[in-house]
C-alpha positions in Angstrom: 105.3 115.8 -118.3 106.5 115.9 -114.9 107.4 113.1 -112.9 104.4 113.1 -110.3 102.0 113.4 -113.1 103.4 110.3 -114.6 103.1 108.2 -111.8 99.5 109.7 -110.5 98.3 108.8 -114.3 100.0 104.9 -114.1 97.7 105.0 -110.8 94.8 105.7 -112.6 95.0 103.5 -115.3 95.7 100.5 -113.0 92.9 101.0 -110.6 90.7 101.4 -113.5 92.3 97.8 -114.9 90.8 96.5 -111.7 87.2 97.4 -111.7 87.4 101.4 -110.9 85.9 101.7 -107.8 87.1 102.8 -104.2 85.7 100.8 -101.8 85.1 101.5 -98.3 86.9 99.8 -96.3 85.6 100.7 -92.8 82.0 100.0 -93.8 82.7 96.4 -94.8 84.3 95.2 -92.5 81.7 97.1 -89.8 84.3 100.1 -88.5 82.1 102.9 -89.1 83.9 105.0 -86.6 87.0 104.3 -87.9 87.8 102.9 -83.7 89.0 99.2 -85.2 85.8 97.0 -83.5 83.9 94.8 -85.5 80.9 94.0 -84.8 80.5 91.4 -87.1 81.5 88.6 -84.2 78.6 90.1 -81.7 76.2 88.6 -84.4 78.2 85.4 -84.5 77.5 85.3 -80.5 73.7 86.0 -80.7 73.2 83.3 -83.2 75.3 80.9 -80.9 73.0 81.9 -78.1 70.0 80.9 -80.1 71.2 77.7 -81.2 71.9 77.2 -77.3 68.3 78.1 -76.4 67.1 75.7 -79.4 69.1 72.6 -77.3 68.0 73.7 -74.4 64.3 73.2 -75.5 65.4 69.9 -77.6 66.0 68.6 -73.8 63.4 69.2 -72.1 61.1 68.1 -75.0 63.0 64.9 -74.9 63.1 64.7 -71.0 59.4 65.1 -70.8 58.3 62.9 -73.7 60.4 59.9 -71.9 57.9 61.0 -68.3 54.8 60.7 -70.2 55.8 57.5 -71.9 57.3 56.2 -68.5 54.1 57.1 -67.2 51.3 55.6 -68.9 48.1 54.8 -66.9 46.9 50.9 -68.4 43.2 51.0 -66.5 40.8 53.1 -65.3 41.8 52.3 -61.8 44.1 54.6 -61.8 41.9 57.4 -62.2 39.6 55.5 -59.1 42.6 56.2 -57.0 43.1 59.5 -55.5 46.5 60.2 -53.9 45.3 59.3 -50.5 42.9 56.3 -50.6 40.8 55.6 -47.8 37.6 54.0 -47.0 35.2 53.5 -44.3 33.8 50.1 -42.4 31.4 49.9 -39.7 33.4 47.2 -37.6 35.4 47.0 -34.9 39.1 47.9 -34.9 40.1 44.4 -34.1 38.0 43.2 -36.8 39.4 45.4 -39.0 43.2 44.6 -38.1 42.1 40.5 -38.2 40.6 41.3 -42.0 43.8 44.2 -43.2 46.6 41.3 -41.7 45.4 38.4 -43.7 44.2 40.6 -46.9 48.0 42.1 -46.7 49.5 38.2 -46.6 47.2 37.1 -48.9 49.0 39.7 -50.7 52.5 38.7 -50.5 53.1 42.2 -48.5 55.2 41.5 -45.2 54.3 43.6 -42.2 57.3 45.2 -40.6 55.6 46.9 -38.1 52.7 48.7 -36.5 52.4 51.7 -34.4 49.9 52.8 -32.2 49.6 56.1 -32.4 46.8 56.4 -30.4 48.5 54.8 -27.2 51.8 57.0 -27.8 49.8 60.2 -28.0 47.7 59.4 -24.7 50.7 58.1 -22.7 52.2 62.0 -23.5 48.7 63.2 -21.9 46.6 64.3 -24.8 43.1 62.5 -24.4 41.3 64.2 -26.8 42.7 62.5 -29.8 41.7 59.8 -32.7 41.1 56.2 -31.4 42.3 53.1 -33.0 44.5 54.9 -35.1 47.5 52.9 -36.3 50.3 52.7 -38.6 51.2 49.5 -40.7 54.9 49.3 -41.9 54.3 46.8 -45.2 56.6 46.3 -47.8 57.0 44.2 -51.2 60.4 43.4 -51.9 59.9 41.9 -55.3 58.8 45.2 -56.3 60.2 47.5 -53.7 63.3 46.4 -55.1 62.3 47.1 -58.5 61.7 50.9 -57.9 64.8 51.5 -56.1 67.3 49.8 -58.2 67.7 53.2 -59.8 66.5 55.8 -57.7 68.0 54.8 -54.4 66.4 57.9 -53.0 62.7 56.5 -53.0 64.0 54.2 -50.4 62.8 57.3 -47.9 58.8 56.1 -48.9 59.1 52.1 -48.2 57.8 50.5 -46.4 54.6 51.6 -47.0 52.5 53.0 -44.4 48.6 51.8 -44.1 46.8 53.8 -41.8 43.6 53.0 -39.3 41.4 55.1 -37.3 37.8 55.2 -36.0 36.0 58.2 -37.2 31.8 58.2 -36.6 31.7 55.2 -35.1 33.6 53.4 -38.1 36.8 52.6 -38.8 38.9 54.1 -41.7 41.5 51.8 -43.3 44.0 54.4 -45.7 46.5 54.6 -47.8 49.2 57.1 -49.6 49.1 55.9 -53.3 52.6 54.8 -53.6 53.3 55.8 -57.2 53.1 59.6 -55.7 56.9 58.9 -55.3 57.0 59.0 -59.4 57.6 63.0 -59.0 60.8 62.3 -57.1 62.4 59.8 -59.2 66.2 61.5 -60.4 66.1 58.7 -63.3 63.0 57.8 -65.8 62.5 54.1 -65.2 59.9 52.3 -66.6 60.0 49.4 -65.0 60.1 51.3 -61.4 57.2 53.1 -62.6 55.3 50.0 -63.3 56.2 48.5 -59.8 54.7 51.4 -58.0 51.3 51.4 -60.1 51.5 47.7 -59.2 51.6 48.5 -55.8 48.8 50.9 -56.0 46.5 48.4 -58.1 47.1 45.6 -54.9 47.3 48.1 -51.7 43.7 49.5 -53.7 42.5 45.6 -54.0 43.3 45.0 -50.1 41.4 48.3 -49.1 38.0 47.7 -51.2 38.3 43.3 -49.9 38.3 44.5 -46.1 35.3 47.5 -46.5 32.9 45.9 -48.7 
C-alpha cells in the first residue's frame, strides 16, 4: 500500500474516532453564502431593541402612576368646579368689590392689585366694550410658596387673577381654577398639588359667599 493511501485511511479512522460526521461549518455559524457575515449579532440587536422598548414603557407606566396618585381629587367639589368658575349677582359693581375685598381678607389672600380694564380699553376709544370689568391680582403665599418650591415655572400663573364684569344687568365675579397649572408642572409634587386644590376649594368658597 502506497503512501497516500496510508495516510487517507489514518484520516478516516480518526474522524470516525470522533463521532463521523462532517459538519457544516458555514451554516452554523449563519455564512450561508460563504461571504464571512454573521447574522447571528443582528438578532442580538433586535432583542436589545425590545428590551429598550420594554423600559421605555416601564417609564411612562411609572411616570403616570405617580400623576394620578399626585393627583387625587378628596371631595366632590372638585368635580363642582369647572376650569373657569364664575357666577352671577344682581348687585352693583361697588357692592360687589365691597363683598370680593373683605371675603378675599377673610381669606388670608392679599390683593396685589386691580386693573380696570374697562377704563384702559375706553381711554384707547373703544366704547362699545364690557363695563365694570376688572382684574384682581391675589396671592397666598403660604401656599403659593408651596407649589413653586419645585416647579419654579408656575410662578408665570400667581398671583391669581379674579375677574369682574357686568353682563345683563348683573355682575359676574370669575375665576381660572388654579390647579389647571397641574398640566405644567416639570416635577410630580404632591404637596404642590395639594396647595393648588386648596386654592381652588377657598377661591370657590369666596365666589359662592359673595353671589348667594
Amino acid at each position: 500500500m502506497s503512501m497516500k493511501k496510508l495516510i487517507l485511511l489514518a484520516n478516516i479512522v480518526l474522524l470516525s474516532s470522533c463521532g463521523g460526521t462532517i459538519k457544516d461549518v458555514s451554516f452554523e455559524t449563519g455564512d450561508y453564502l460563504g461571504t464571512g457575515y454573521d447574522d447571528k449579532p443582528q438578532k442580538t440587536i433586535s432583542i436589545k431593541k425590545e428590551n429598550t422598548n420594554k423600559t421605555q414603557t416601564s417609564e411612562k407606566k411609572s411616570f403616570l402612576s405617580a400623576l394620578s396618585s399626585a393627583v387625587v381629587s378628596d371631595s366632590d367639589e372638585d368635580e363642582e368646579m369647572s376650569d373657569i368658575y364664575e357666577k352671577s349677582v344682581n348687585i352693583s359693581y361697588e357692592e360687589l368689590d365691597l363683598l370680593l375685598r373683605t371675603e378675599l381678607e377673610n381669606n388670608n389672600f392679599k390683593i396685589v392689585h386691580v386693573l380696570n380694564i374697562t377704563s384702559g380699553v375706553q381711554e384707547q376709544g373703544v366704547k362699545d366694550f364690557w363695563k365694570h370689568m376688572h382684574i384682581y391680582l391675589v396671592c397666598k403665599l403660604s401656599e403659593c410658596s408651596k407649589i413653586m418650591k419645585n416647579n419654579p415655572q408656575l410662578a408665570s400663573q400667581f398671583p391669581i387673577r379674579v375677574y369682574t364684569y357686568e353682563k345683563g344687568g348683573k355682575m359676574v365675579v370669575g375665576v381660572f381654577k388654579p390647579s389647571t397649572a397641574i398640566k405644567y408642572m416639570g416635577n410630580l409634587d404632591a404637596e404642590g398639588i395639594k396647595a393648588l386644590k386648596t386654592l381652588d376649594k377657598e377661591l370657590k368658597k369666596v365666589i359662592d359667599t359673595i353671589t348667594k
